[in-house]
PyMOL Python script that loads the backbone (N, CA, C, O; Angstrom):
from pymol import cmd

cmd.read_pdbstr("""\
ATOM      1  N   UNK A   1       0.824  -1.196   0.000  1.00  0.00           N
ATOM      2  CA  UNK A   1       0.000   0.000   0.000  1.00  0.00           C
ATOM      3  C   UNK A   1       0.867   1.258   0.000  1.00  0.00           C
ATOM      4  O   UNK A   1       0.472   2.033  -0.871  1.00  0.00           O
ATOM      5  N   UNK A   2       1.650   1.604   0.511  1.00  0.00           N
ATOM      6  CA  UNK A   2       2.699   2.508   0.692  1.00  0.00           C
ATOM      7  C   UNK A   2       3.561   2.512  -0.437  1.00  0.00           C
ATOM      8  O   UNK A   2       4.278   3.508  -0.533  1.00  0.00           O
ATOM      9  N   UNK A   3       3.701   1.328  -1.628  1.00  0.00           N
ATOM     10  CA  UNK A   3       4.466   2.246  -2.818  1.00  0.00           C
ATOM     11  C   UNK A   3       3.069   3.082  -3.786  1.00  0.00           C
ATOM     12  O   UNK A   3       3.229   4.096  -4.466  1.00  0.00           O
ATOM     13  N   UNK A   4       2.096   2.532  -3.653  1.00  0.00           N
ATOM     14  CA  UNK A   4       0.742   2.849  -4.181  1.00  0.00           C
ATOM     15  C   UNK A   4       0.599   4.139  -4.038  1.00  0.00           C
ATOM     16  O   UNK A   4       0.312   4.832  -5.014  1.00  0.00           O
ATOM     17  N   UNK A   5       0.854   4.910  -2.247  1.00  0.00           N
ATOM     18  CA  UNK A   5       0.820   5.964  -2.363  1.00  0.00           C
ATOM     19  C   UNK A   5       1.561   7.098  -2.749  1.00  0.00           C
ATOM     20  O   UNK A   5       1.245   8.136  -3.329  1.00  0.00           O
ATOM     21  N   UNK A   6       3.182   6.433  -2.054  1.00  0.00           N
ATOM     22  CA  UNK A   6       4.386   6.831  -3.206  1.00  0.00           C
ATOM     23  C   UNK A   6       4.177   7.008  -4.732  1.00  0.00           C
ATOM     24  O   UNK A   6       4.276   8.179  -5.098  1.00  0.00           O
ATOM     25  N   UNK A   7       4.006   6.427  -5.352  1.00  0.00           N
ATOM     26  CA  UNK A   7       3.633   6.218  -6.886  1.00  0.00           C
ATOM     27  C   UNK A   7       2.571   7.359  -7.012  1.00  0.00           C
ATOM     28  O   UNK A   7       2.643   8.082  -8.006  1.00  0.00           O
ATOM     29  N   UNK A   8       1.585   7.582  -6.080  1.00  0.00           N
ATOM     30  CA  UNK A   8       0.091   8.478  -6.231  1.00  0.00           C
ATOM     31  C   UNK A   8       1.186   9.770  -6.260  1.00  0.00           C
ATOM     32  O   UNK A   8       1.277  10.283  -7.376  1.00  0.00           O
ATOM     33  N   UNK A   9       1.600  10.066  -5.743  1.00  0.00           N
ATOM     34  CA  UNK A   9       2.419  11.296  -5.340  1.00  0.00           C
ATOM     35  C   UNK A   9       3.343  11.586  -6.382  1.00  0.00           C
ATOM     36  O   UNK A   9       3.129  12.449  -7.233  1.00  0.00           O
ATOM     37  N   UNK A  10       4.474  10.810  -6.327  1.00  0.00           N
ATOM     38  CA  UNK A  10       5.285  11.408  -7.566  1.00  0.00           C
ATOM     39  C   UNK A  10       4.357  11.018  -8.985  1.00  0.00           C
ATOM     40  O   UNK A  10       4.944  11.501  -9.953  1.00  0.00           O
ATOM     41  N   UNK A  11       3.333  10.433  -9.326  1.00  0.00           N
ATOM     42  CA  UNK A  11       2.961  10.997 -10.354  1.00  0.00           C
ATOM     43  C   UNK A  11       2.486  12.790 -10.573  1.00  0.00           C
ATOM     44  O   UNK A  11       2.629  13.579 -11.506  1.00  0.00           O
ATOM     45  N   UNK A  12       1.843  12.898  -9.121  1.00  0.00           N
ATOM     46  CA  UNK A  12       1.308  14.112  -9.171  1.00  0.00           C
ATOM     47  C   UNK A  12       2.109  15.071  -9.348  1.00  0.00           C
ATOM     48  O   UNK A  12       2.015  15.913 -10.241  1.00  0.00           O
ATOM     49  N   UNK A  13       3.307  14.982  -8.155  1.00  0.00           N
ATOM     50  CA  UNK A  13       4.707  15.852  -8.505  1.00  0.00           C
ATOM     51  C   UNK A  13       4.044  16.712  -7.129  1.00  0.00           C
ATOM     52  O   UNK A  13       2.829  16.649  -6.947  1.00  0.00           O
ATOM     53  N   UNK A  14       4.894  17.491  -6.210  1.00  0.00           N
ATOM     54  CA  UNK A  14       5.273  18.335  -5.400  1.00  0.00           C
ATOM     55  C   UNK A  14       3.777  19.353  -5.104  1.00  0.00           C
ATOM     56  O   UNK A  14       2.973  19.455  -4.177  1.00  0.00           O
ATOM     57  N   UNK A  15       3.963  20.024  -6.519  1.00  0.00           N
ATOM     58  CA  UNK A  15       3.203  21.115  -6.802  1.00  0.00           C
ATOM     59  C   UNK A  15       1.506  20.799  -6.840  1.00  0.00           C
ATOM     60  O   UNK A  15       0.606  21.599  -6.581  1.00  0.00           O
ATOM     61  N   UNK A  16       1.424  19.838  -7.116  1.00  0.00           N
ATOM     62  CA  UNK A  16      -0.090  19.222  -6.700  1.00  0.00           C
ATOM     63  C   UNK A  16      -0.604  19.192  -5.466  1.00  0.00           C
ATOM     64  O   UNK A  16      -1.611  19.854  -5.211  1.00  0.00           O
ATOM     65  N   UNK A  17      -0.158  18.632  -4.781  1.00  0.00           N
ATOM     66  CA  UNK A  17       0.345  18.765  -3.257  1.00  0.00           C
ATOM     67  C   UNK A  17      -0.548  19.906  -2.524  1.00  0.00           C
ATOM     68  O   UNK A  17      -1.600  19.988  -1.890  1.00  0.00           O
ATOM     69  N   UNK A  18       0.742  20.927  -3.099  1.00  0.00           N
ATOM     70  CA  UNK A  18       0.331  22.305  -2.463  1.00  0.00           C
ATOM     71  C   UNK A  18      -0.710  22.877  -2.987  1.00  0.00           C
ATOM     72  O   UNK A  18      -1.208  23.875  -2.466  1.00  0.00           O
ATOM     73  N   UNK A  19      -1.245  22.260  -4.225  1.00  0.00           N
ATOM     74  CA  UNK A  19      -2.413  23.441  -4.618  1.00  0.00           C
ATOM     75  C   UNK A  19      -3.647  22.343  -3.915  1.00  0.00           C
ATOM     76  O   UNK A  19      -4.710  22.772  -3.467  1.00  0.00           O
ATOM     77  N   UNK A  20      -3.328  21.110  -3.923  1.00  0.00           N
ATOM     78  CA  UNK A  20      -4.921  20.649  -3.076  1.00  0.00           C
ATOM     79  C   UNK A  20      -4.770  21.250  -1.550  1.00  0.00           C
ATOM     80  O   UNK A  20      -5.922  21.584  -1.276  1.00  0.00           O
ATOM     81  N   UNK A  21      -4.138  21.485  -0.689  1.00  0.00           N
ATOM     82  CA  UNK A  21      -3.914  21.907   0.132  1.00  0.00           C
ATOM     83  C   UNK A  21      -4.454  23.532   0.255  1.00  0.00           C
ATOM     84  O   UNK A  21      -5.168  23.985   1.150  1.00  0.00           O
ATOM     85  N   UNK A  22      -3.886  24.272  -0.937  1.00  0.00           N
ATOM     86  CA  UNK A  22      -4.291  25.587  -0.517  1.00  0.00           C
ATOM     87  C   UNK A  22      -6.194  25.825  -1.179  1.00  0.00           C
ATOM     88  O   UNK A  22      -6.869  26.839  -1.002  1.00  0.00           O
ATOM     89  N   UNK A  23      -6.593  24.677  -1.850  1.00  0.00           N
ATOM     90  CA  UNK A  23      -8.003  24.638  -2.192  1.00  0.00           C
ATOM     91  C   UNK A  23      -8.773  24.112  -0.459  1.00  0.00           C
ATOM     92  O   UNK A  23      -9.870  24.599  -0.187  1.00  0.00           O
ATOM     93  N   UNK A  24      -8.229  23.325   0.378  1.00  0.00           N
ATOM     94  CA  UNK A  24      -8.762  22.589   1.735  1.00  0.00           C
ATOM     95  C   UNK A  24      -8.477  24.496   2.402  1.00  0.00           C
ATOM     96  O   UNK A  24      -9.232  25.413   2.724  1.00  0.00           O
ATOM     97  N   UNK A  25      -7.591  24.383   2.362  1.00  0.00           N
ATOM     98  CA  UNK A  25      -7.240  26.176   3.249  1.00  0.00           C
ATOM     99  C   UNK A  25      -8.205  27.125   2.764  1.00  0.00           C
ATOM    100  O   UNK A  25      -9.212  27.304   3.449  1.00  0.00           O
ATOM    101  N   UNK A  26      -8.063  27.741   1.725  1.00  0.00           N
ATOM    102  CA  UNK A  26      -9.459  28.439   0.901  1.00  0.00           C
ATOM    103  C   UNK A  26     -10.748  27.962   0.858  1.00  0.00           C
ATOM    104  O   UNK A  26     -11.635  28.794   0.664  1.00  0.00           O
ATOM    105  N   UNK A  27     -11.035  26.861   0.989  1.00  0.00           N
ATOM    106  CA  UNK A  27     -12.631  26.517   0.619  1.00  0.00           C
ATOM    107  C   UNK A  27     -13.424  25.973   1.916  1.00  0.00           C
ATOM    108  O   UNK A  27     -14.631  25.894   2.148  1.00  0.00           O
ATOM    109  N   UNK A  28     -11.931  25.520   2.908  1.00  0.00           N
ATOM    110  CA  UNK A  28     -12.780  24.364   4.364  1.00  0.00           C
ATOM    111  C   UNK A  28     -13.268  23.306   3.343  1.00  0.00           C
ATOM    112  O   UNK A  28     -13.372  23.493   2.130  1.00  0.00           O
ATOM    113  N   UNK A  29     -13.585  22.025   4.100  1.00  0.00           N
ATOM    114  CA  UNK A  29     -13.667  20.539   4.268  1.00  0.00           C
ATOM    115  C   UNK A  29     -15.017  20.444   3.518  1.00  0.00           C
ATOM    116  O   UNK A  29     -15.228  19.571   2.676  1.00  0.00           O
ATOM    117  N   UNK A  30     -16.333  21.821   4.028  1.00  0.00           N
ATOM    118  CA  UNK A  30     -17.618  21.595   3.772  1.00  0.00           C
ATOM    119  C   UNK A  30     -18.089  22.147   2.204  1.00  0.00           C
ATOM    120  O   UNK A  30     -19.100  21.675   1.685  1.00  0.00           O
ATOM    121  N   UNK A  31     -17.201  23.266   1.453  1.00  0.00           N
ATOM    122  CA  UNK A  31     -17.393  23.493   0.420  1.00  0.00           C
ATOM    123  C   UNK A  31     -17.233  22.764  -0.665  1.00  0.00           C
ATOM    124  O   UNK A  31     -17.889  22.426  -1.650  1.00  0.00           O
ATOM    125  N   UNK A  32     -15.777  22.552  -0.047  1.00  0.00           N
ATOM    126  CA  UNK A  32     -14.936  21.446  -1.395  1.00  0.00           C
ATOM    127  C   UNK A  32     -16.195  20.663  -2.288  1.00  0.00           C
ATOM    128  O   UNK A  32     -16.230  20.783  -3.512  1.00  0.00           O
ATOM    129  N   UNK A  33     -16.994  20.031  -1.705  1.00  0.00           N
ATOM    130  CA  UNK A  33     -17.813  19.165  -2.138  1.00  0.00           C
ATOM    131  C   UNK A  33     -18.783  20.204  -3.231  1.00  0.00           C
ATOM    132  O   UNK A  33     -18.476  20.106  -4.419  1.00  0.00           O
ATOM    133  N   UNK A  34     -19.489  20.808  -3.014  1.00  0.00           N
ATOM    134  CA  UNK A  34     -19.983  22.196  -3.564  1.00  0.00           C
ATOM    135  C   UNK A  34     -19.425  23.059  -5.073  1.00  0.00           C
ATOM    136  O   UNK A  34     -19.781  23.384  -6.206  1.00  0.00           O
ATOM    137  N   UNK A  35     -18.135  23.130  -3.961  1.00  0.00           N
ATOM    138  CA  UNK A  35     -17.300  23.231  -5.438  1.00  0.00           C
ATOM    139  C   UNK A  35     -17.060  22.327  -6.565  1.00  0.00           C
ATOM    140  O   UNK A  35     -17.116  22.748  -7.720  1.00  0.00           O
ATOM    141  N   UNK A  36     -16.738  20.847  -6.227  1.00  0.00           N
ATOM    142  CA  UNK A  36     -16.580  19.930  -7.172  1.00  0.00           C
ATOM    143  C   UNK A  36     -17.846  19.875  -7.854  1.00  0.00           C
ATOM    144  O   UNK A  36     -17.828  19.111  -8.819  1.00  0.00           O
ATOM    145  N   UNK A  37     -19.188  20.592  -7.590  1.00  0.00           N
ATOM    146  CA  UNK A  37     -20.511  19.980  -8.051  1.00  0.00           C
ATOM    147  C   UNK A  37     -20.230  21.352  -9.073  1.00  0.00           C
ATOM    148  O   UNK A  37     -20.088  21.325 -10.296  1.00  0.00           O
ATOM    149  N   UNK A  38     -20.208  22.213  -8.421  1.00  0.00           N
ATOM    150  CA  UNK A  38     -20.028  23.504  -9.300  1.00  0.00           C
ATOM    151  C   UNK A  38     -19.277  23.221 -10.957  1.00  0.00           C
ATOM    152  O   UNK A  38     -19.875  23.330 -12.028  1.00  0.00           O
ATOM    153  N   UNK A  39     -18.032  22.895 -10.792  1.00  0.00           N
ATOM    154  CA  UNK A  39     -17.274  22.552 -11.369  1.00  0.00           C
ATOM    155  C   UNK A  39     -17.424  21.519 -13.048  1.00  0.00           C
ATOM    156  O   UNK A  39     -17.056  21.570 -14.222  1.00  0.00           O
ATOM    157  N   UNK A  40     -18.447  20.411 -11.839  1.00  0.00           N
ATOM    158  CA  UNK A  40     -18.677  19.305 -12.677  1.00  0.00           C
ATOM    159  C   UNK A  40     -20.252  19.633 -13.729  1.00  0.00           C
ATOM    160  O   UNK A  40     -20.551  18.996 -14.739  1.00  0.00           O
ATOM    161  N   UNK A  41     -21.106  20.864 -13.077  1.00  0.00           N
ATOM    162  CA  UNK A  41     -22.274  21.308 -13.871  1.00  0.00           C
ATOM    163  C   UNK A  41     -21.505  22.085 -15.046  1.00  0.00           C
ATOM    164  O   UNK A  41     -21.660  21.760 -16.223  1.00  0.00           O
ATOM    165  N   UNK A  42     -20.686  23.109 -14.655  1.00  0.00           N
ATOM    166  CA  UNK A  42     -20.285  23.556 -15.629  1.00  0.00           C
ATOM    167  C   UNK A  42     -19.405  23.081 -17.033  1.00  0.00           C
ATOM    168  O   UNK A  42     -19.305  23.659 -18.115  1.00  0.00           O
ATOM    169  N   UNK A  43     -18.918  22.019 -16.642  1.00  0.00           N
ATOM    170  CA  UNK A  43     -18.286  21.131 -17.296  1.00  0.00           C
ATOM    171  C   UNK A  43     -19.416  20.593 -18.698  1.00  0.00           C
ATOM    172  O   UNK A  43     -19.434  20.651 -19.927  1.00  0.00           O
ATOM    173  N   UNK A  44     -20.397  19.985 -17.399  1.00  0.00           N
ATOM    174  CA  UNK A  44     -21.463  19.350 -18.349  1.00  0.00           C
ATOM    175  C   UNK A  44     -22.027  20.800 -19.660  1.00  0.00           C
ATOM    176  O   UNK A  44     -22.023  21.022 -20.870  1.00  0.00           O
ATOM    177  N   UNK A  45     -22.403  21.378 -18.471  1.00  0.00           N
ATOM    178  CA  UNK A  45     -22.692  22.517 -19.567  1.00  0.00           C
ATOM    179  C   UNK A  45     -21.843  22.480 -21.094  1.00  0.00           C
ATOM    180  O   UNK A  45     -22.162  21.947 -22.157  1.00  0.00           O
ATOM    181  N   UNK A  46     -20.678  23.252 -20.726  1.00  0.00           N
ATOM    182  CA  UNK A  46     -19.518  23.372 -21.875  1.00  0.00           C
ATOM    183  C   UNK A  46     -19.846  22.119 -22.878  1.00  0.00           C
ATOM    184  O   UNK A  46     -19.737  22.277 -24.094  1.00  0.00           O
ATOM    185  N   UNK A  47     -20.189  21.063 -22.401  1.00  0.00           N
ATOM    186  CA  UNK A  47     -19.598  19.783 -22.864  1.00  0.00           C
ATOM    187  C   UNK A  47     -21.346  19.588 -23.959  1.00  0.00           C
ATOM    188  O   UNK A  47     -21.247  19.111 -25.090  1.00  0.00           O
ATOM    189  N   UNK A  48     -22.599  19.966 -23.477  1.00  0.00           N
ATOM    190  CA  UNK A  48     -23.556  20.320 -24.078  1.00  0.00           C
ATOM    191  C   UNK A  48     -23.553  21.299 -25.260  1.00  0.00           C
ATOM    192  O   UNK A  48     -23.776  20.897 -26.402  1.00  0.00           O
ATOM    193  N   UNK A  49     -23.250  22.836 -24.926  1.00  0.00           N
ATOM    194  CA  UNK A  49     -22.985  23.311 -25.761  1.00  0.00           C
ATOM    195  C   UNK A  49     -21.914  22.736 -27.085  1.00  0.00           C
ATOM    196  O   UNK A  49     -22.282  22.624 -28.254  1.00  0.00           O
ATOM    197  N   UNK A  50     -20.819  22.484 -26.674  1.00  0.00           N
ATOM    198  CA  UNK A  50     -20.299  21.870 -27.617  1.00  0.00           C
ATOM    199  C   UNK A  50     -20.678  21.502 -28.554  1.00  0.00           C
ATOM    200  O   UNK A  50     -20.635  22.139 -29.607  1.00  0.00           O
ATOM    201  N   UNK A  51     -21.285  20.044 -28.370  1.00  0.00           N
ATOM    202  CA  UNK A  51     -22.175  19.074 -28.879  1.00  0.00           C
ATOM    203  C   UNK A  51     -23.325  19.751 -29.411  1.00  0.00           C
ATOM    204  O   UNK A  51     -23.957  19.372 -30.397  1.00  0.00           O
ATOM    205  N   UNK A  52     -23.534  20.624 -28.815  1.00  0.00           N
ATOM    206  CA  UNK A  52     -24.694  21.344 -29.819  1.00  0.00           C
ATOM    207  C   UNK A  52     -24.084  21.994 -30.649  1.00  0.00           C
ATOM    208  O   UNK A  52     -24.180  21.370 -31.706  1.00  0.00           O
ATOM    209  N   UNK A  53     -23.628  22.702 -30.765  1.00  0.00           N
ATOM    210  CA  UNK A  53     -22.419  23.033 -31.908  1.00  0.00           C
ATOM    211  C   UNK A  53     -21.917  22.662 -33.148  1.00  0.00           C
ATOM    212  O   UNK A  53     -21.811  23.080 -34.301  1.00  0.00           O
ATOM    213  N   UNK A  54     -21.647  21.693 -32.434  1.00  0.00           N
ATOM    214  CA  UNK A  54     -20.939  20.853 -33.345  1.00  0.00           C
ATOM    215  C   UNK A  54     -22.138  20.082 -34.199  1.00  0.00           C
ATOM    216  O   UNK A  54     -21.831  19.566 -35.274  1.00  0.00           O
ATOM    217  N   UNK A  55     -23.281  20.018 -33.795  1.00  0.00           N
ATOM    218  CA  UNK A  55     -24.592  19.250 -34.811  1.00  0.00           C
ATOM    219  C   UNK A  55     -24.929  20.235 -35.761  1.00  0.00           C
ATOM    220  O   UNK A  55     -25.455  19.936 -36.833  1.00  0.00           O
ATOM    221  N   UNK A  56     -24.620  21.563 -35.387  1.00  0.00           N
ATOM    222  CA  UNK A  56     -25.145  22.453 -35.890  1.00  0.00           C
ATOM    223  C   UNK A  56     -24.189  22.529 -37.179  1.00  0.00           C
ATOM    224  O   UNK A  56     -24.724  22.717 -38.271  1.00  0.00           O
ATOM    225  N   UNK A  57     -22.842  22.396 -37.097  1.00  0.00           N
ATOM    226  CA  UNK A  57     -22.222  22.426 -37.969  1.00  0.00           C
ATOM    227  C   UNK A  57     -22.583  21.586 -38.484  1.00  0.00           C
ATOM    228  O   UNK A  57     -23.253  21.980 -39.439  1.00  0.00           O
ATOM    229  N   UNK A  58     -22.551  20.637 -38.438  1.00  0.00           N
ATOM    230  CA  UNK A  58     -22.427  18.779 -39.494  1.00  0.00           C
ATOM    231  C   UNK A  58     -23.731  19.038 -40.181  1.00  0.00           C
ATOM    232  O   UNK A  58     -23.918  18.691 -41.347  1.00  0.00           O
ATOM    233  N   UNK A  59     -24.988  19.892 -39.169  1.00  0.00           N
ATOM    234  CA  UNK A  59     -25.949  19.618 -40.261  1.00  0.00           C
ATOM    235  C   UNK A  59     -26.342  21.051 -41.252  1.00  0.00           C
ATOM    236  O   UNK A  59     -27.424  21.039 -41.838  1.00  0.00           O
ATOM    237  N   UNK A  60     -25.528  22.117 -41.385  1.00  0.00           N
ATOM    238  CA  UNK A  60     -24.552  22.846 -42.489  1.00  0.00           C
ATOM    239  C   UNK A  60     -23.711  22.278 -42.851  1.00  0.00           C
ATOM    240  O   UNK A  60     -22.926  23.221 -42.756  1.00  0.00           O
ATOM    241  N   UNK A  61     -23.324  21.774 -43.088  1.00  0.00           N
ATOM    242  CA  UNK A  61     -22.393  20.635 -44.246  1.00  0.00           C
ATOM    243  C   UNK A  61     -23.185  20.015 -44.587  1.00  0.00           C
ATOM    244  O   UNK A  61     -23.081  20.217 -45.797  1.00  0.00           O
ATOM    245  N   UNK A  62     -23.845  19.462 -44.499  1.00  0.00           N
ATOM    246  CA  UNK A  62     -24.839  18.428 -45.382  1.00  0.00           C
ATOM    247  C   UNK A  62     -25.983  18.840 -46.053  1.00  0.00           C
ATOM    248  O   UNK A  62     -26.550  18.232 -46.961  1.00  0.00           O
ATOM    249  N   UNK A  63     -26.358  20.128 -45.456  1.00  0.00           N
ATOM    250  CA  UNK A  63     -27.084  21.125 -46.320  1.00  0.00           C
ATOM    251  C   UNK A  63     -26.205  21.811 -47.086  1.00  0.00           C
ATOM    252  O   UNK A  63     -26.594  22.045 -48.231  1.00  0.00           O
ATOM    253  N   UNK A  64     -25.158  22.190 -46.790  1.00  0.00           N
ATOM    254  CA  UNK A  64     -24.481  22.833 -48.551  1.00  0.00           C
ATOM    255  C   UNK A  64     -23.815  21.685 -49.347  1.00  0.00           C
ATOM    256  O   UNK A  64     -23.164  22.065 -50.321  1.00  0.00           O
ATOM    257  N   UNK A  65     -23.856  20.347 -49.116  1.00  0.00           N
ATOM    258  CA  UNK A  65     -23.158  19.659 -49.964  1.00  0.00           C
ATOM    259  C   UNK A  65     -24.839  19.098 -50.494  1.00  0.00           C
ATOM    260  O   UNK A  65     -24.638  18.993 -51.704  1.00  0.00           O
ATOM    261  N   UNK A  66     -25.668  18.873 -50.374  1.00  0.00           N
ATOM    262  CA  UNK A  66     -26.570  18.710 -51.263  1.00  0.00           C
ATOM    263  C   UNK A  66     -27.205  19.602 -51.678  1.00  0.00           C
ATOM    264  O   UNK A  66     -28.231  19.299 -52.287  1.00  0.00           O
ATOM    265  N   UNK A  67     -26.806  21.283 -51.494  1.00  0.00           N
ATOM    266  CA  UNK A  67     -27.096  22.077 -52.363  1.00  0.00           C
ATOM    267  C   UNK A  67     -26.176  22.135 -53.629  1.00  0.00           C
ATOM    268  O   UNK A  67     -26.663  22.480 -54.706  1.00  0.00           O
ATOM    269  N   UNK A  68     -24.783  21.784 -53.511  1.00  0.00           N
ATOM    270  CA  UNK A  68     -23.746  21.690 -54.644  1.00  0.00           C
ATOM    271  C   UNK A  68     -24.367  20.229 -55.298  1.00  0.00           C
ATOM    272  O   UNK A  68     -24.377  20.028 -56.513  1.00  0.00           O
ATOM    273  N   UNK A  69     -24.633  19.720 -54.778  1.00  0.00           N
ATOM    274  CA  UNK A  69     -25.033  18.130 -55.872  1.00  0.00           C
ATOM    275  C   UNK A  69     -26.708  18.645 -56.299  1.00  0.00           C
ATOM    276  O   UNK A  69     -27.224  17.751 -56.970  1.00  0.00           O
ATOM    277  N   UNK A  70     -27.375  19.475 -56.148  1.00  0.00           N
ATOM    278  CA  UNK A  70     -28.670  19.804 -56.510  1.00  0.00           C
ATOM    279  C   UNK A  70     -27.593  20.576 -57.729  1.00  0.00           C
ATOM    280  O   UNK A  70     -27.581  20.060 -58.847  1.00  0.00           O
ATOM    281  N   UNK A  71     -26.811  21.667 -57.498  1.00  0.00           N
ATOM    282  CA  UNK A  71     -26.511  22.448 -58.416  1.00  0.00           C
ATOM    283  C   UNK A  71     -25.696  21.812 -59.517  1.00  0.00           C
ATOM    284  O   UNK A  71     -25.803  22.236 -60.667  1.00  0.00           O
ATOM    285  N   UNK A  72     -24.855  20.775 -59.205  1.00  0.00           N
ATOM    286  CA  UNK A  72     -24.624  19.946 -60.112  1.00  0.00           C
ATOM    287  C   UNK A  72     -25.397  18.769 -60.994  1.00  0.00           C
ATOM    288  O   UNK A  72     -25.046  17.952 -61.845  1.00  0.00           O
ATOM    289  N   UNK A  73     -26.102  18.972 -60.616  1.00  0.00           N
ATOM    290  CA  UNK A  73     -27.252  17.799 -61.277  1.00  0.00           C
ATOM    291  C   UNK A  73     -28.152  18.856 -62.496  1.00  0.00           C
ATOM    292  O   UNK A  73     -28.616  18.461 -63.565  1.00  0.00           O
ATOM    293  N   UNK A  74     -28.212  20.325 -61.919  1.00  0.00           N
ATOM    294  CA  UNK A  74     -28.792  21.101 -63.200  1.00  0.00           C
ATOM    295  C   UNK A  74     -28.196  21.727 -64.117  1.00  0.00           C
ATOM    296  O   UNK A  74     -28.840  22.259 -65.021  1.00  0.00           O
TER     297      UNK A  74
END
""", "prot")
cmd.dss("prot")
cmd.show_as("cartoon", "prot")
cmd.util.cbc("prot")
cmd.orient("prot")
């Protein structure tokens, strides 16, 4: 268990460390949780928009490529 956490750590590196630490110092024990929800709506959000986006494009492309094959066909 102890190289597991070794290993958890130097993947993270030093500086990880200190910034979860100064998020527990800034936020207290009871927000953190709050925040991660915060975090994770907005995420979803972004991740919605996107995706809406991005349909929006694909389905402009497929409306101007069968306007060029309408225009090529006359």
């Amino acid at each position: 268990m102890n190289t597991a956490i070794f290993g958890l750590f130097n993947s993270f590196g030093p500086e990880w460390i200190i910034i979860f630490l100064a998020i527990i110092l800034l936020f207290g024990g009871k927000k953190i949780p709050e925040l991660m929800r915060g975090i994770g709506k907005g995420i979803r959000e972004f991740n919605t928009a996107r995706n809406s986006l991005e349909n929006e494009f694909k389905h402009g492309m497929k409306e101007a490529e069968k306007k060029e094959a309408d225009k090529d066909e006359k």
